[in-house]
ZAMARGU-4260 file (C-alpha; in steps of 0.2 Angstrom, whole numbers, plus 5000, padded with zeros to 4 digits):
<rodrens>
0) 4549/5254/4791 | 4543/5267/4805 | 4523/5269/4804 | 4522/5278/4821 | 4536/5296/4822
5) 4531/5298/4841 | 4542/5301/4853 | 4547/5285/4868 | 4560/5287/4881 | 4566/5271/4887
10) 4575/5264/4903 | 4591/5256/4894 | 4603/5245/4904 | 4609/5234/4888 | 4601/5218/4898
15) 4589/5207/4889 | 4574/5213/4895 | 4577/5232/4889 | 4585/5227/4872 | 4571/5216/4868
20) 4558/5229/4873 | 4568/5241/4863 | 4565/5229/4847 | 4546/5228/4851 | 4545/5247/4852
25) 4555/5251/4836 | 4540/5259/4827 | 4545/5275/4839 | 4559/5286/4837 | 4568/5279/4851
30) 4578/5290/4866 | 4588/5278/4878 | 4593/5282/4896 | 4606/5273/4907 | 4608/5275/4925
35) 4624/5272/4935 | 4618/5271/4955 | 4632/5264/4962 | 4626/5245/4956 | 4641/5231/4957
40) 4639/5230/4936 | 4638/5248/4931 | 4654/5246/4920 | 4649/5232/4912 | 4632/5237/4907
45) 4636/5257/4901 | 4647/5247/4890 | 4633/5237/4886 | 4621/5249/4882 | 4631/5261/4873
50) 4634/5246/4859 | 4615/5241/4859 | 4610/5261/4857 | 4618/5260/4842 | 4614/5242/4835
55) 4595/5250/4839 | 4596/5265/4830 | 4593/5277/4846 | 4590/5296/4842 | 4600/5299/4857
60) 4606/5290/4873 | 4610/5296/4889 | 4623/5289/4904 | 4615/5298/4919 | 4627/5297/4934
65) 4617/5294/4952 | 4629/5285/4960 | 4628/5293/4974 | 4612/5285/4976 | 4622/5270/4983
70) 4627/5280/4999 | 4609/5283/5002 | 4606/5264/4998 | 4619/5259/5010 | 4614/5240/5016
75) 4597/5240/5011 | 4602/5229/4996 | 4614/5217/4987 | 4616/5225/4971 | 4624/5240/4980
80) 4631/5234/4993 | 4648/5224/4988 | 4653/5215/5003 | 4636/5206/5001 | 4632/5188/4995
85) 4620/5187/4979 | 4609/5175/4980 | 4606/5163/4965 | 4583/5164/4968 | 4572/5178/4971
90) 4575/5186/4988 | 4568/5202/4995 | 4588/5208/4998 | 4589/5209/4977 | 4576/5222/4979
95) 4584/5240/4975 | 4571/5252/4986 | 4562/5262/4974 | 4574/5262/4962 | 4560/5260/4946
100) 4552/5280/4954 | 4569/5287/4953 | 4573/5281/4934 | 4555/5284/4928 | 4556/5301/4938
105) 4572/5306/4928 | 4565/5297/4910 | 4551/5306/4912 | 4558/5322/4916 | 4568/5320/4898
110) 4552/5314/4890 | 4541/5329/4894 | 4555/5340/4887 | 4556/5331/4871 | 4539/5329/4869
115) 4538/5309/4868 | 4522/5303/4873 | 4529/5283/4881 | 4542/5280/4896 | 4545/5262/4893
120) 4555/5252/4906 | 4557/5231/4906 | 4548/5225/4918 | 4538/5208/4914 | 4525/5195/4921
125) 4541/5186/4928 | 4546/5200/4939 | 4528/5201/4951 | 4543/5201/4965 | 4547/5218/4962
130) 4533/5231/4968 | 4538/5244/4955 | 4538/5233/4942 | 4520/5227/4944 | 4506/5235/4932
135) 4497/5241/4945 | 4512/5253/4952 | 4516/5260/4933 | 4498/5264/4933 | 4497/5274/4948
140) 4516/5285/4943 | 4509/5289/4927 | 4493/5298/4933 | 4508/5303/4947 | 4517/5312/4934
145) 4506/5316/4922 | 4496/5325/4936 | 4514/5335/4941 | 4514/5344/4925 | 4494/5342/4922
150) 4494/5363/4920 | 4510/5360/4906 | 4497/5347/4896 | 4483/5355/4898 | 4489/5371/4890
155) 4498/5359/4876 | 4514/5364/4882 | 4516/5345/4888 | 4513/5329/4881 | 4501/5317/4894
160) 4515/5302/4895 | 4509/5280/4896 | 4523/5273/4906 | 4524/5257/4897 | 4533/5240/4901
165) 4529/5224/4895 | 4521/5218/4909 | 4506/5229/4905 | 4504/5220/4888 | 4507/5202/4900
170) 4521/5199/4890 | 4535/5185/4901 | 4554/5184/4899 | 4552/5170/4885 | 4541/5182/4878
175) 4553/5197/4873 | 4567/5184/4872 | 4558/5179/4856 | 4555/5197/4850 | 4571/5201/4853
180) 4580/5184/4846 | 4569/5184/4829 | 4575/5203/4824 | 4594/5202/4831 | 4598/5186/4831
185) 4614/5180/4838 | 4620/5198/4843 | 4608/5196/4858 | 4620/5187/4869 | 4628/5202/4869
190) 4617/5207/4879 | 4621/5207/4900 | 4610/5201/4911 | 4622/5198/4926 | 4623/5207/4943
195) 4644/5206/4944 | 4655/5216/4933 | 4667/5201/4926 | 4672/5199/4907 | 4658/5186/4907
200) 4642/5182/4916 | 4642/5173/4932 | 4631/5161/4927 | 4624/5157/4945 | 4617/5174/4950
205) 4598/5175/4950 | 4598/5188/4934 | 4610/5173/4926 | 4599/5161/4932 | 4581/5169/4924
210) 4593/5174/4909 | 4596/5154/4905 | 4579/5149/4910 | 4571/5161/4895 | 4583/5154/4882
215) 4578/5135/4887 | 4560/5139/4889 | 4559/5147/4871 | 4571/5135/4865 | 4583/5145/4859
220) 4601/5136/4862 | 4612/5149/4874 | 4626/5153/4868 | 4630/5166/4881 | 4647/5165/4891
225) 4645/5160/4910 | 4659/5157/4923 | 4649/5143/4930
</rodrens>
């Protein structure tokens, strides 16, 4: 049962990560946003997250197309740039630039015209890689944004925003894995983790590879489909 009616915009791509954050936030009236920018999986995770918006009970949930964010991308990365290898570890060419400031820019844009008071994206302690997912940067876009439309709030007009990801509560993978496992069950290998757009996972990217690695180190036998 809801204790809390505020409003939280979350950053939704039907992975593991977000679909367990989601769980962990259901005391809010929930408002998903997906983005397509051009990524190698788009297909296979809109699919993904229009099924898990409504396993989750979102208010509303929206596809936002920005793909041509991937002209602007060009080489600079893995993920939109098809004719390049994935790796199966963390490498720095994984790293979409900036791509966290151009969904929480858009998330929070919806959030201060409903009036939702959290923009949650899934970052955790196992992705200190990835600048914009580190505590530290969600720190400084919040009083960013917050200070954009700091006339807005201060006339009540605008709600101040938290932009919230597990990472500031020092939650790990294994950590919403849990959360996530102990209130779906086994509807969370549903879920997509993986950075192709096949029937199944890859099973040897590195988003399959830290998607098999929670599941062993909560314990929790996989049951997810991988090609390798």
């Amino acid at each position: 049962m809801k204790t809390n009616h505020n409003k939280c915009v979350i950053i939704f791509s039907g992975g593991l990560d977000s679909v367990c954050m989601s769980v962990h936030l259901k005391k809010y009236d929930l408002y998903g946003i997906s983005f397509t920018y051009g990524q190698r999986s788009s297909s296979k995770e809109i699919l993904t997250a229009k099924k898990f918006s409504k396993i989750l009970n979102f208010k509303s949930h929206k596809i936002i197309d920005i793909k041509f964010m991937k002209d602007i991308y060009s080489k600079t990365n893995v993920l939109t740039s098809n004719k390049e290898c994935i790796p199966d570890k963390f490498n720095y060419s994984i790293v979409v630039p900036i791509r966290n400031v151009v969904f929480l820019s858009i998330a929070s844009a919806w959030a201060f015209r409903l009036g939702a008071t959290i923009v949650a994206y899934g970052a955790h302690k196992d992705d200190i890689n990835y600048p914009d997912c580190r505590p530290e940067f969600a720190k400084k876009f919040e009083d960013a944004l917050n200070h954009a439309e700091v006339d807005g709030i201060r006339s009540g007009l605008r709600k101040k925003i938290t932009v919230w990801s597990p990472f500031k509560s020092n939650f790990t993978k294994s950590d919403l894995l849990l959360k996530g496992y102990h209130s779906l069950k086994n509807v969370i290998f549903d879920t997509w983790s993986c950075y192709s757009n096949g029937k199944i996972h890859c099973g040897k990217c590195e988003s399959c590879n830290n998607r098999k690695n929670a599941f062993s180190r909560t314990n929790i036998m996989d049951q997810t489909k991988y090609v390798k």
